[in-house]
N, C-alpha and C positions, 0 to 999 in steps of 0.2 A: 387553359381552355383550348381546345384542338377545333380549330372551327376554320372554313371555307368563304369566300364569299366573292358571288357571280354578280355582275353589271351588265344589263342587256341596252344598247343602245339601238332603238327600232329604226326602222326602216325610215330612212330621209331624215332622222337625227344624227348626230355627231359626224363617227365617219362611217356608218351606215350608207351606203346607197338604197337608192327608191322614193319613193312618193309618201309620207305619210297620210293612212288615212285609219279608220276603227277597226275596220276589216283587220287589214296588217299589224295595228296593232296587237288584236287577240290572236291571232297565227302566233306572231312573234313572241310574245308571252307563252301559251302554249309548245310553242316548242323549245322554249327555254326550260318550261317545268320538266316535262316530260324527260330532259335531256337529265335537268337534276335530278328528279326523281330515279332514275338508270344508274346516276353516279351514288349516289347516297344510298342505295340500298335498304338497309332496314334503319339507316340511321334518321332521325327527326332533320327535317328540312322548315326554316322557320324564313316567310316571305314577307321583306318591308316593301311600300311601296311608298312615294311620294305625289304629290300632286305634277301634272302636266304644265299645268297653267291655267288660270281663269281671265 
């Protein structure tokens, strides 16, 4: 299996700098797809997600 796989730590997590807030969240997210989506081409892009925290 030939597979890739990207780890986005947002903004005010890990070693992210910034503030975490929704906003930056969906920016953050959005511009990690978008970035995938450029690299992966026609190939299928399969997105986990995990919980934040409650």
């Amino acid at each position: 299996m030939d597979l890739h796989v990207l780890c986005l730590d947002y903004r005010g997590f890990g070693d992210s700098p910034g503030y975490p807030n929704e906003a930056g969240l969906i920016a953050d997210s959005v511009i990690l797809f978008n970035y995938t989506k450029n690299l992966a081409g026609k190939n299928s892009i399969f997105i986990w997600g995990h919980s934040m925290g409650s």
